[in-house]
C-alpha positions as CSV (number, residue, x, y, z in Angstrom):
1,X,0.0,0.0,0.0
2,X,1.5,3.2,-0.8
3,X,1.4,6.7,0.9
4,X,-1.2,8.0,-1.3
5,X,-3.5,4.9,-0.8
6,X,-6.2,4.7,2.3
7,X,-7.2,0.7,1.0
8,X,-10.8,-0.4,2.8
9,X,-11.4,-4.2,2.2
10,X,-15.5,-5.5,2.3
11,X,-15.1,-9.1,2.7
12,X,-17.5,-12.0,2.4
13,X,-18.2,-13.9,5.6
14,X,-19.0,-16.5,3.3
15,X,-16.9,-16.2,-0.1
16,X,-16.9,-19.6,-1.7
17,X,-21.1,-19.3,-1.8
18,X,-20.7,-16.0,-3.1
19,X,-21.9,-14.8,-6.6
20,X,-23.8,-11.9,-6.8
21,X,-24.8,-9.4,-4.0
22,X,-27.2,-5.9,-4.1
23,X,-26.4,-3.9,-1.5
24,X,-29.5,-1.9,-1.4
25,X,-30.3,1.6,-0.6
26,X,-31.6,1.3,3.3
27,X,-32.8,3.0,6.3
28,X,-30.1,3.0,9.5
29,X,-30.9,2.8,12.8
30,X,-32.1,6.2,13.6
31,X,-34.1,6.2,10.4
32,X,-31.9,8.1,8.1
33,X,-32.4,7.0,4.1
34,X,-29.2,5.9,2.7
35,X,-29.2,6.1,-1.6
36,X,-26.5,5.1,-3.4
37,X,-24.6,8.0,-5.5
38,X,-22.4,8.1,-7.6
39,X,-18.9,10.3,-8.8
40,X,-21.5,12.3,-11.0
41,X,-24.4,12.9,-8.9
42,X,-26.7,10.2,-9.8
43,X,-28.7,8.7,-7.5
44,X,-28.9,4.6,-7.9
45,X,-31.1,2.1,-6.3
46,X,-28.4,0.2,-4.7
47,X,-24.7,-1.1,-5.4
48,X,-24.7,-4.0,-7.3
49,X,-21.0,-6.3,-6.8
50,X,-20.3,-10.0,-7.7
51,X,-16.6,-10.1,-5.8
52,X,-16.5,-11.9,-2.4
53,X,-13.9,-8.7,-1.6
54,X,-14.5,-5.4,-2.5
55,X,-11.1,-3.2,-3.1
56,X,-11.1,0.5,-2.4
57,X,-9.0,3.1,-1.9
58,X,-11.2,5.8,-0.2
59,X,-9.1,8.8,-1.2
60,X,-10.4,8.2,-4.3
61,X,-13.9,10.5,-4.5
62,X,-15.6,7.3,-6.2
63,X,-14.6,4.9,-4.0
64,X,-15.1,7.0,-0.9
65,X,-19.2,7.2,-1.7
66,X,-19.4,3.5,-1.8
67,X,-17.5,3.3,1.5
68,X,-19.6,6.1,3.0
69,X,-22.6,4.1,1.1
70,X,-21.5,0.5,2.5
71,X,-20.4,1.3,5.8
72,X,-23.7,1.2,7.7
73,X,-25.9,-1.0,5.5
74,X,-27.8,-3.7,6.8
75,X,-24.8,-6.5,5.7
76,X,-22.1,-5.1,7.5
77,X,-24.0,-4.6,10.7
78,X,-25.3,-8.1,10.7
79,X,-21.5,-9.4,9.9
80,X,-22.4,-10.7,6.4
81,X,-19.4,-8.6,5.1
82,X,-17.4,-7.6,6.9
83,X,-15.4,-3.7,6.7
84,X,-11.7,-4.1,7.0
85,X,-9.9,0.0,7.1
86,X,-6.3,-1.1,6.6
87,X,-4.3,1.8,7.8
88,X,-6.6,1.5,11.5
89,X,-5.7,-2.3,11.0
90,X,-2.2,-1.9,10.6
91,X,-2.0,1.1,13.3
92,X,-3.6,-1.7,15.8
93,X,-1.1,-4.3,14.7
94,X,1.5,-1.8,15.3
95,X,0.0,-0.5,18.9
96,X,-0.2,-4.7,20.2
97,X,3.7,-4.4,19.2
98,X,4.8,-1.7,21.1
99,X,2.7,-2.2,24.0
100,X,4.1,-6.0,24.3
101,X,7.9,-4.4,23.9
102,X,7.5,-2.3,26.4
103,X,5.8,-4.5,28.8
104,X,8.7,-7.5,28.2
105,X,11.2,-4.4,28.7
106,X,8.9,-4.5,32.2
107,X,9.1,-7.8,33.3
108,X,13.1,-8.3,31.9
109,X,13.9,-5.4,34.8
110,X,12.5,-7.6,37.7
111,X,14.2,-9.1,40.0
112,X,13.4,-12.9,41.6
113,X,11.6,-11.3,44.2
114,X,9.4,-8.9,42.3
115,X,9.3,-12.6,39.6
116,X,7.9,-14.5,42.2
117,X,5.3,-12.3,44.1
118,X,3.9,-11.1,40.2
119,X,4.3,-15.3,39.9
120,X,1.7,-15.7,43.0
121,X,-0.6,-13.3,41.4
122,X,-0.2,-14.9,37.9
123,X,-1.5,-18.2,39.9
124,X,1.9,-19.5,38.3
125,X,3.6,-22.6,40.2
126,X,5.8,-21.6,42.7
127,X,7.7,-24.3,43.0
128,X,9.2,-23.6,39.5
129,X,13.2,-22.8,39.1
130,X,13.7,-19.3,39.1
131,X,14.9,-19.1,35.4
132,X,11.7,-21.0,34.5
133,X,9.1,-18.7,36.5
134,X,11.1,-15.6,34.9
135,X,10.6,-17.3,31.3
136,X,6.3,-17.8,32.2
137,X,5.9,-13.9,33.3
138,X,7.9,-12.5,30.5
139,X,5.8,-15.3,28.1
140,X,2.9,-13.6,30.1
141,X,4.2,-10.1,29.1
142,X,4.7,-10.8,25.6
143,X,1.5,-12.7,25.2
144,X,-0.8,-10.4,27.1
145,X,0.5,-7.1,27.8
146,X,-2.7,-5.5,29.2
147,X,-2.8,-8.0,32.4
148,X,0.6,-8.0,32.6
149,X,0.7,-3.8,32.8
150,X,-2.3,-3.6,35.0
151,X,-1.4,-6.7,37.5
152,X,2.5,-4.5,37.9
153,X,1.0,-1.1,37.8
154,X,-1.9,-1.5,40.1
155,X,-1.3,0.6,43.4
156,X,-2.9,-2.3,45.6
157,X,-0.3,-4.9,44.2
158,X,1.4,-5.4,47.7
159,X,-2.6,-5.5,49.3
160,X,-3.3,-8.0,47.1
161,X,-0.3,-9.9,47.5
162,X,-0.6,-10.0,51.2
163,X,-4.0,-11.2,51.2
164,X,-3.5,-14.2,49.2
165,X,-0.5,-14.7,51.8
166,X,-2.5,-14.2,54.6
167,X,-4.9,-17.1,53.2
168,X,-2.1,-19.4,52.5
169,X,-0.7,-18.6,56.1
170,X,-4.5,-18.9,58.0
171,X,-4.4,-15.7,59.3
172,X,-7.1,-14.3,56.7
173,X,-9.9,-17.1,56.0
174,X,-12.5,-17.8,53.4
175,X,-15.7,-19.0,55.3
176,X,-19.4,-19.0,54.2
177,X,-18.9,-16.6,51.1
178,X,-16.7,-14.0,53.4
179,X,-13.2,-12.9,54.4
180,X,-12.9,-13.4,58.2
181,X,-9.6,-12.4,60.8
182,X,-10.8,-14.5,63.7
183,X,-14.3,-13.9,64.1
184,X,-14.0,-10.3,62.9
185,X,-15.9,-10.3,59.1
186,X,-13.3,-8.2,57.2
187,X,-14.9,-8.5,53.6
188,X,-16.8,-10.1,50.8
189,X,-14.3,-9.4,48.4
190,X,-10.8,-9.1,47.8
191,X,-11.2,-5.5,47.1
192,X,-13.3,-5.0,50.6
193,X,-10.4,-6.5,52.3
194,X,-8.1,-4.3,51.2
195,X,-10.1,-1.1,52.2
196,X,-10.3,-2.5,55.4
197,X,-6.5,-3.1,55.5
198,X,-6.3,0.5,54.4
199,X,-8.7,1.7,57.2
200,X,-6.8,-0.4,60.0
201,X,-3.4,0.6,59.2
202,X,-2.3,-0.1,62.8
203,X,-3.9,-3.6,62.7
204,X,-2.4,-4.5,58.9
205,X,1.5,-3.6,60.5
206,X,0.9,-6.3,63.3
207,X,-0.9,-8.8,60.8
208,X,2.3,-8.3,59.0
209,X,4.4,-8.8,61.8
210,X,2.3,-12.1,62.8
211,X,3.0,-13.1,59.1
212,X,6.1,-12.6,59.3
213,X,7.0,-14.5,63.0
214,X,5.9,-12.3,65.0
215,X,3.3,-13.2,67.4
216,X,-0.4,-13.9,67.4
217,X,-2.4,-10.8,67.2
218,X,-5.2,-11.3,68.9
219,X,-8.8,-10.8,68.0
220,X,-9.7,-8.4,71.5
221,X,-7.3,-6.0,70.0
222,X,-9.4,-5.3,66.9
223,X,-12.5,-5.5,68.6
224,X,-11.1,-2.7,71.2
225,X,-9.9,-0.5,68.1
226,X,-13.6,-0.9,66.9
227,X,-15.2,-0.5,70.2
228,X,-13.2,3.0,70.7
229,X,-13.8,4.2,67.4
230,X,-17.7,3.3,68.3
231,X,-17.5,5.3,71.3
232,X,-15.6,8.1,69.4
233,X,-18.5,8.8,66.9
234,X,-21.3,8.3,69.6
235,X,-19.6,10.9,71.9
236,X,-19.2,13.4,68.7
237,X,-23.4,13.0,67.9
């Protein structure tokens, strides 16, 4: 395709059955009338083809009536041809590149560490060699950039990451649809239990702390918090 060429492709969904088609003038959704016209003015009852692709270069005046013509009828919106803009194709195509370098140039810059907690969250197995968990996430970050971006670039990462610990470890439980500490009901999601580690600052350092060796925390503590913080806002009404 050269620089002065803006190629639109109308395929057949169904080619090899494909002989003869009248794309007809039509009525679009909000009840506009659509009539054929052509380079000279003249209105026609239709477009008449008998290719299963149609060619055109749409900075060609001719060719950019039929594409303004065909690219609302009734057969393209009900996918029986279907409208393929080369230059938005090939500026996708090169978009998926770039955003699959730059999210292997990501995942090439961690370390085993950051590898293996972005491993946990991948549900990836764990008890993988290094070099082989390292070849899955940048696989991962080749294959699908998006997750791979938003799963390293989401602010809650380390929240997220220390719940699934703190499931693995007991200290957070999954019980009867909810997220328990003890008997204390701490979400119904993931994302509810990280609020309420955000919220309970003071509570999250000594779960992390009992994660990691040191000491049970025990339950009357949060109550107590909760209790105060009660009798706080009662005192304030």
């Amino acid at each position: 395709m050269s620089k002065n060429e803006h190629l639109v492709f109308y395929r057949s969904k169904s080619p090899t059955k494909m002989s003869y088609v009248f794309f007809g003038n039509y009525k679009d959704q909000t009840g506009k009338q659509h009539t054929y016209t052509d380079v000279n003015g003249v209105a026609h009852r239709g477009f008449p083809n008998t290719q299963p692709v149609i060619r055109l270069n749409i900075n060609l005046e001719h060719h950019k009536l039929v594409d303004d013509f065909l690219i609302t009828h009734p057969l393209v919106k009900n996918g029986s041809w279907l409208r393929d803009d080369a230059i938005v194709r090939q500026e996708q195509e090169a978009n998926a590149i770039m955003t699959s370098a730059n999210a292997v140039m990501e995942a090439a810059k961690l370390n085993m560490k950051e590898v293996r907690d972005l491993s946990r969250l991948l549900g990836l197995n764990l008890d993988s060699r290094d070099d082989i968990l390292k070849a899955h996430v940048l696989k991962i970050a080749a294959e699908q950039p998006e997750n791979f971006m938003a799963l390293w670039f989401d602010d809650d990462r380390h929240y997220r990451l220390f719940v699934m610990e703190a499931q693995e470890g007991g200290v957070i439980k999954w019980e009867k649809d909810v997220f328990k500490y003890g008997t204390q009901v701490v979400g119904v999601s993931e994302d509810q239990v990280i609020k309420w580690l955000k919220d309970n600052k003071d509570i999250y350092a000594l779960l992390k702390s009992q994660m990691n060796g040191g000491g049970k925390v025990e339950m009357d503590l949060v109550e107590q918090k909760e209790e105060a913080t009660t009798k706080k806002t009662s005192k304030k009404k």
